[in-house]
VOGU-3710 file (C-alpha; in Angstrom, 3 decimals, decimal comma):
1> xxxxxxxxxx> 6,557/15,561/13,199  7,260/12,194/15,238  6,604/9,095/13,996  5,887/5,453/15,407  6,458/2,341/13,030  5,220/-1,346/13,957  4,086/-2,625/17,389  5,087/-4,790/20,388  3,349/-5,809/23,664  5,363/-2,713/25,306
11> xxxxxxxxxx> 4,834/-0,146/22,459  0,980/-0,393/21,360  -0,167/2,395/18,656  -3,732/3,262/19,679  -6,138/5,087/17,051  -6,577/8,634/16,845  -9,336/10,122/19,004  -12,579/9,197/18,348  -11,872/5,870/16,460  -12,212/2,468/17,796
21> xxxxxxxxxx> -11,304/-1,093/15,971  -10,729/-4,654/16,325  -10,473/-7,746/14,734  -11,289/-11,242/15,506  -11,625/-14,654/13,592  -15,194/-15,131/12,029  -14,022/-18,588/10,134  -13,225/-17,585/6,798  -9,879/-18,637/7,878  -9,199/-21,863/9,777
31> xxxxxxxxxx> -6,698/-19,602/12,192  -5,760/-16,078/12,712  -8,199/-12,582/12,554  -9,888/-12,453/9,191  -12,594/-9,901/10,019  -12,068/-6,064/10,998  -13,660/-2,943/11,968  -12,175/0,711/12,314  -15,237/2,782/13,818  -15,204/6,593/14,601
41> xxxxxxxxxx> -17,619/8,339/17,249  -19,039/11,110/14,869  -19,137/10,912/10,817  -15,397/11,343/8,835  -14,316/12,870/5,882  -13,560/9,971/3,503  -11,115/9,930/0,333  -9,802/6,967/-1,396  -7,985/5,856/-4,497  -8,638/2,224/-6,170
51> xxxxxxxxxx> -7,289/-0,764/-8,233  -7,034/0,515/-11,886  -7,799/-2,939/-12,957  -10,731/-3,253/-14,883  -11,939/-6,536/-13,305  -12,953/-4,768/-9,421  -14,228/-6,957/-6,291  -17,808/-6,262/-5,544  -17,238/-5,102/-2,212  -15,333/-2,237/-4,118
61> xxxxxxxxxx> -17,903/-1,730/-6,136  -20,470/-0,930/-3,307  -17,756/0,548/-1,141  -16,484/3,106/-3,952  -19,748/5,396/-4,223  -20,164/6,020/-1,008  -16,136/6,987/-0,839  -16,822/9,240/-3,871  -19,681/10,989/-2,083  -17,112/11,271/0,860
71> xxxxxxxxxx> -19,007/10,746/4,247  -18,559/7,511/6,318  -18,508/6,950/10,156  -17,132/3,014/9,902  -15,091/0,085/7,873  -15,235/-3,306/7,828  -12,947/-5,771/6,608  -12,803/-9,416/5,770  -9,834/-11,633/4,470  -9,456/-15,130/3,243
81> xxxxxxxxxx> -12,430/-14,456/0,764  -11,711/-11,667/-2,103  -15,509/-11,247/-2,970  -14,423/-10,636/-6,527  -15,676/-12,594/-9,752  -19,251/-13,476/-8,030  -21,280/-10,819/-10,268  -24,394/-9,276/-8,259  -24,394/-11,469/-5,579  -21,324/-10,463/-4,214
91> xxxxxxxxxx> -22,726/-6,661/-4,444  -25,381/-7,937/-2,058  -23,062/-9,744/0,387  -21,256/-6,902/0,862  -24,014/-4,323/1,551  -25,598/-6,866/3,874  -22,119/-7,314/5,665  -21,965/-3,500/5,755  -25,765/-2,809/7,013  -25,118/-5,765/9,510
101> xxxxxxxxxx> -22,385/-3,513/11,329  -24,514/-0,428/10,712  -27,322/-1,961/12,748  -25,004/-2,995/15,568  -23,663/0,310/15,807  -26,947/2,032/15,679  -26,031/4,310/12,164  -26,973/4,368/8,707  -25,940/1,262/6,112  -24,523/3,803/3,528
111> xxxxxxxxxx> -21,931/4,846/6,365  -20,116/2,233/6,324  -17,699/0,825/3,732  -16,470/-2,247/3,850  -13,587/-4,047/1,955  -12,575/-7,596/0,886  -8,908/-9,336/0,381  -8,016/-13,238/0,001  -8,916/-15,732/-2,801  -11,351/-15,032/-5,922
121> xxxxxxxxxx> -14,050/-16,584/-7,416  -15,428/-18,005/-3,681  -18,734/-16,969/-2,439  -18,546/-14,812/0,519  -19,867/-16,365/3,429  -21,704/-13,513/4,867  -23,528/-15,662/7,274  -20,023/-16,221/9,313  -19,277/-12,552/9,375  -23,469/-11,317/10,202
131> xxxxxxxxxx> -23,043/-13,551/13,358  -19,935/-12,401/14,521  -20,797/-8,532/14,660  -22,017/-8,716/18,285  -18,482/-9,866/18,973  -16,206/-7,532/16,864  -18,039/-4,591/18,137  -18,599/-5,349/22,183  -14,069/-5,593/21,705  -13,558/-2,214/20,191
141> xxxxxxxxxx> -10,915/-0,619/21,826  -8,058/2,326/20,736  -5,732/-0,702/20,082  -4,653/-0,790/16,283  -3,028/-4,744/16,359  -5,861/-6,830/16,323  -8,058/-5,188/13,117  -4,204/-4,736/11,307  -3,507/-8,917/11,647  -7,051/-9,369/10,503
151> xxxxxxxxxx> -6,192/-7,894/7,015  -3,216/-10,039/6,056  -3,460/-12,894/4,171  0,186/-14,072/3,180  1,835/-11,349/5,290  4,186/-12,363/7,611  3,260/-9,715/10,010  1,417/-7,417/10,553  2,278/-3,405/9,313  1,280/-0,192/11,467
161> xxxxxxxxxx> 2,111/3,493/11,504  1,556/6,254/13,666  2,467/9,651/13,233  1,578/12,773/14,629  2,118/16,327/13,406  1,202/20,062/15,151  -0,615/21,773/12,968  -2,624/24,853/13,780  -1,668/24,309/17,081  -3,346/21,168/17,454
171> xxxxxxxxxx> -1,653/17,637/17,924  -3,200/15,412/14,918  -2,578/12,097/14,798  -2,423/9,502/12,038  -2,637/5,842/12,045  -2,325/3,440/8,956  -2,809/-0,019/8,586  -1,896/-1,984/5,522  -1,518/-5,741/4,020  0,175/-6,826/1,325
181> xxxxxxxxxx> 3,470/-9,099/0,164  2,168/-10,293/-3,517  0,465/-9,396/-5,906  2,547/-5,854/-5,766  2,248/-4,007/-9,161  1,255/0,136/-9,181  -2,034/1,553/-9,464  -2,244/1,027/-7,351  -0,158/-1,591/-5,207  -1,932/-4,560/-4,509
191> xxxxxxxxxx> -2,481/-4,243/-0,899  -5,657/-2,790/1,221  -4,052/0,605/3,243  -6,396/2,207/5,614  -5,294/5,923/7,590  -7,518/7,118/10,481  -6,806/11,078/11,435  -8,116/13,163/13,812  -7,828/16,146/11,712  -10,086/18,436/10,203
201> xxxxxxxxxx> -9,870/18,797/6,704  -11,848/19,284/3,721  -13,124/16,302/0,920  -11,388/18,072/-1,906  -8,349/18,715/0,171  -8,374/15,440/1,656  -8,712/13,383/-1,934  -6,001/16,151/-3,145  -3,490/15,673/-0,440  -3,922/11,253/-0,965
211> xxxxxxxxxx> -3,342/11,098/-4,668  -0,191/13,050/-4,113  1,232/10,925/-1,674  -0,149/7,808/-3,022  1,320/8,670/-6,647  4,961/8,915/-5,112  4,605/6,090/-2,485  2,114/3,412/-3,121  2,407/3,958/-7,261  6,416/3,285/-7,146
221> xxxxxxxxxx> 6,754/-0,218/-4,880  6,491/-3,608/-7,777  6,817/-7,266/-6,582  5,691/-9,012/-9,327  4,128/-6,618/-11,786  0,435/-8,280/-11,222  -2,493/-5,630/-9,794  -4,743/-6,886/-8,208  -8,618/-6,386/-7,955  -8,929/-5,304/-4,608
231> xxxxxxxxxx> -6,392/-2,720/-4,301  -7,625/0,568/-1,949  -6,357/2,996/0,315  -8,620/5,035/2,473  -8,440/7,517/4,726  -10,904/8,651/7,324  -10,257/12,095/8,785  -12,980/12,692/12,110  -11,632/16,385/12,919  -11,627/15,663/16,624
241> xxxxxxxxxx> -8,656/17,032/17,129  -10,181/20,698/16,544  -7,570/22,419/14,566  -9,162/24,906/12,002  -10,321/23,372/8,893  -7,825/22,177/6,105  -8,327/23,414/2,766  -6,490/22,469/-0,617  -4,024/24,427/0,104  -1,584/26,394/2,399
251> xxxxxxxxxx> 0,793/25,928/5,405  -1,753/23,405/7,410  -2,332/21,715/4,125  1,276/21,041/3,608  1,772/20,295/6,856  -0,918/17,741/7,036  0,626/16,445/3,356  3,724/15,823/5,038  2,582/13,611/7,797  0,418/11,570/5,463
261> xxxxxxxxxx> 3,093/11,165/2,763  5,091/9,794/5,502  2,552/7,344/6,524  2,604/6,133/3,159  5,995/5,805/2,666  6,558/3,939/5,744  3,535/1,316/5,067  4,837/1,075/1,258  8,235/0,193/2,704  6,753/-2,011/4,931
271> xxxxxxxxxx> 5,323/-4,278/1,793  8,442/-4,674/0,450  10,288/-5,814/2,968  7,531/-8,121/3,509  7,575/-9,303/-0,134  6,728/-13,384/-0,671  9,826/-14,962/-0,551  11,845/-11,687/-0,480  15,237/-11,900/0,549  16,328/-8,910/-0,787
281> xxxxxxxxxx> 14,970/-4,907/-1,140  16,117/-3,082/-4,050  15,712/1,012/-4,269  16,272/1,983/-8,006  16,586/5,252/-8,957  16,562/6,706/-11,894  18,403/10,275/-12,801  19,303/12,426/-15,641  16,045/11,784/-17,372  13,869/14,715/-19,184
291> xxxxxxxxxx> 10,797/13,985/-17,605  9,547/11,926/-14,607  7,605/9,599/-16,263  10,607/8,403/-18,157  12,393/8,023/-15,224  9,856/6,166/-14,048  8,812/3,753/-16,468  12,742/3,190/-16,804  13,283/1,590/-13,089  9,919/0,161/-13,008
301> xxxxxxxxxx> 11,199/-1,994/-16,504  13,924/-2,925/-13,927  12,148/-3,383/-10,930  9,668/-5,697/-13,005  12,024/-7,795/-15,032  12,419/-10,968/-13,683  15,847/-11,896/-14,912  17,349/-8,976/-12,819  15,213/-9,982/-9,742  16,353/-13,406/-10,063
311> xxxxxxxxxx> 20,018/-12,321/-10,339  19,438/-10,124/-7,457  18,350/-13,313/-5,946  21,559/-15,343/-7,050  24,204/-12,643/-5,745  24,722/-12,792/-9,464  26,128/-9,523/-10,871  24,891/-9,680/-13,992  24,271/-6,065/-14,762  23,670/-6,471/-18,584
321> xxxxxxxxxx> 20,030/-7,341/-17,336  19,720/-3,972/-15,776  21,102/-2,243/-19,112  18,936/-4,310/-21,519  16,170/-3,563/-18,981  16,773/0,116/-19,530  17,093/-0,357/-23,201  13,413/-1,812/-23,746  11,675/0,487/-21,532  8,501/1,445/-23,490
331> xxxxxxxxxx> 9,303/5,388/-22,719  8,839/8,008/-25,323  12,651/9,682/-24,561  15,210/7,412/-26,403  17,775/6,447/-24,267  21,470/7,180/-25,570  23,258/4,272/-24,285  26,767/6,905/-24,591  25,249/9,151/-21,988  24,253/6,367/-19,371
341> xxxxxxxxxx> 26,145/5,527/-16,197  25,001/2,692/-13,812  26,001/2,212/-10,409  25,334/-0,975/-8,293  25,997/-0,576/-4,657  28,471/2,459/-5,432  30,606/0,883/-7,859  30,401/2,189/-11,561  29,551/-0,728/-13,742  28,623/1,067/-16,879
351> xxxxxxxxxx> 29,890/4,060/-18,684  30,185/5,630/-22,455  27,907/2,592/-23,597  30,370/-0,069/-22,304  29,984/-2,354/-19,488  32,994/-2,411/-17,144  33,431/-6,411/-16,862  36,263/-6,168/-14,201  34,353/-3,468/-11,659  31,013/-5,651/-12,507
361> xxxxxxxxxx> 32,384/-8,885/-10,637  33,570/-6,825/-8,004  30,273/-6,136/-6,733  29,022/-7,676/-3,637  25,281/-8,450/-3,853  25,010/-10,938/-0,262  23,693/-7,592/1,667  19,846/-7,548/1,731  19,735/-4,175/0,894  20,799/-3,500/-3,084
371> xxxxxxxxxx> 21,285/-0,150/-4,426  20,488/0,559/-8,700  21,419/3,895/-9,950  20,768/4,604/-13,292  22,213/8,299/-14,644  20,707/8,420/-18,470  22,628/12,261/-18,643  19,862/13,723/-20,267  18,191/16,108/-17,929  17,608/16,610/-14,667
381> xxxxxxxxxx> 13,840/14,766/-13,483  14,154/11,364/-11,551  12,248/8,545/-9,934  12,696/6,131/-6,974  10,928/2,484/-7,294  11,035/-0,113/-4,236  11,106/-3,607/-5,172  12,074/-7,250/-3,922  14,137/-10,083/-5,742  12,351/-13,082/-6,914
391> xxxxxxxxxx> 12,990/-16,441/-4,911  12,508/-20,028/-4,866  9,846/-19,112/-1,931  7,851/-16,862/-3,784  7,309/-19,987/-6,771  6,410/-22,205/-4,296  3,851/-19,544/-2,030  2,149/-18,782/-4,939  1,523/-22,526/-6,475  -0,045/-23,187/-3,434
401> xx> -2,002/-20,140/-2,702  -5,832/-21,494/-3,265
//
């Protein structure tokens, strides 16, 4: 399996085969792309997981059943406007926006989906986007920068994978997109991902093979522990690259698992690195724990609590924050404080339910790369959560956002 991550003027990832996008400014935004398209020649197998909060964008809510039935042949995507908190007439905006492509590309309105990021509670100006469609489409081309810088809103840059794997003979390629620096919280991640593939695989295999990788990629990255409306991640498989048909199950479907989960974890990566105000990307893993979801609520209740991000932040190595953190975790296993061992960058900090003041101060938090080991000694399940530290930047991005 190779892989290709991010993009320069010498090194351009172009879409799988079949699929065409762009993106352009419609003036949403005073500057920068802020409407997209990904389009595919012949119709896709679609599959998609959503924001588990209850309050959902309306372009979600008229994209969602036509993922569910799990046929589409296009996307389209707007940013600077969220379309959320607008009640029915934001339902309407968005299948006019959607039916406006449709009609440009000559196919049906319920084929195409389309998807909304940026601030809530404005109107959508639909106008703006129904007049630019002559535009966006006459520019498709194979090249995956311009419809990945129209999703980002406070993104610093833009964030593109490639990847291709041999399976069944065939070379199937896979392309993600993705936005997102705030806002980060699981269930999913506040972001908007979108994966093109050439391969040919079933709906049931396809939603199968996505929750999987989402649930160990896009469901362990935390910012700031806030989920947002809008959160999706799609994937559109064509088949065009005429390998035998994917079930839910197998060599090809592990094979094909592979290469998406990698996707995933690359793009999910990507966000935090890109977190608001971020100077610093913390992997926390927790080990020795009964059951997975112990270990993971344990390192997300450290990944989310603010006094160890800001410590992080303050080369402060304060690691009675991480311990109390681990303490309050609202797990069903009780945590015996005896058994645990933390590690912070290598160096044992905690032992036999006593903090080792001396080896504490010795640790050297000016890197931008922090590691958090947590061993709780009672079994042998554990969990890996990606996170950022909390800045001075990301107070000030996020009075201002509006």
């Amino acid at each position: 399996m190779e892989g290709q991550t991010g993009q320069t003027e010498d090194n351009i990832i172009t879409y799988p085969g079949g699929f065409k996008a762009n993106g352009m400014n419609c003036g949403i935004k005073f500057k920068n792309n802020d409407l997209g398209a990904i389009v595919s020649e012949q119709e896709c197998t679609v599959a998609g997981m959503f924001t588990t909060n209850r309050v959902k964008s309306e372009s979600l809510m008229y994209s969602m059943p036509i993922v569910k039935k799990g046929r589409a042949r296009a996307l389209l995507v707007n940013s600077g406007n969220a379309n959320t908190c607008i009640g029915k007439q934001g339902v309407k905006d968005a299948r006019t926006a959607a039916k406006a492509l449709a009609r440009q590309l000559g196919i049906g309105g319920k084929e195409v989906l389309f998807f909304s990021t940026g601030i809530i509670g404005r109107p959508l100006p639909v106008g703006k986007i129904i007049e630019c469609m002559p535009a966006l489409t006459s520019g498709l081309s194979d090249n995956a920068m311009p419809v990945a810088q129209a999703i980002m809103t406070t993104d610093t840059t833009q964030k593109i994978v490639a990847e291709e794997a041999d399976i069944d003979g065939k070379k199937v390629k896979f392309v993600g997109i993705a936005k997102g620096s705030g806002m980060i919280s699981p269930k999913l991640a506040t972001m908007l991902c979108f994966i093109a593939t050439d391969a040919n695989i079933s709906q049931e295999g396809l939603k199968k093979t996505l929750a999987a990788s989402v649930n160990t990629t896009f469901n362990r990255i935390t910012i700031d522990g806030d989920t947002s409306t809008n959160d999706s991640v799609v994937v559109m498989a064509n088949g065009m690259a005429g390998n035998s048909q994917i079930g839910c199950d197998g060599e090809l479907f592990a094979k094909f698992g592979n290469a998406l989960h990698s996707v995933c974890a690359k793009l999910a990566r990507m966000l935090i690195e890109d977190a608001e105000g971020a100077t610093k990307f913390l992997t926390i893993t927790v080990k020795g724990s009964p059951d997975t979801r112990s270990a993971e609520g344990i390192a997300f209740a450290v990944a989310d609590s603010k006094l160890v991000k800001t410590a992080m932040f303050g080369n402060n190595p304060n690691v009675g924050r991480i311990i109390a953190a681990v303490g309050y975790a609202k797990v069903k296993f009780r945590v015996k404080p005896d058994k645990v061992a933390l590690r912070v960058n290598g160096i044992e900090c905690f032992r036999e339910g006593k903090l080792l003041y001396e080896e504490a101060r010795a640790i050297d938090l000016k890197g931008r790369f922090i590691e958090i080991e947590i061993d709780l000694g009672s079994g042998n399940e554990e969990a890996t959560i990606w996170t950022s530290d909390l800045s001075f930047d990301y107070v000030k991005i996020n009075a201002e956002y509006n």
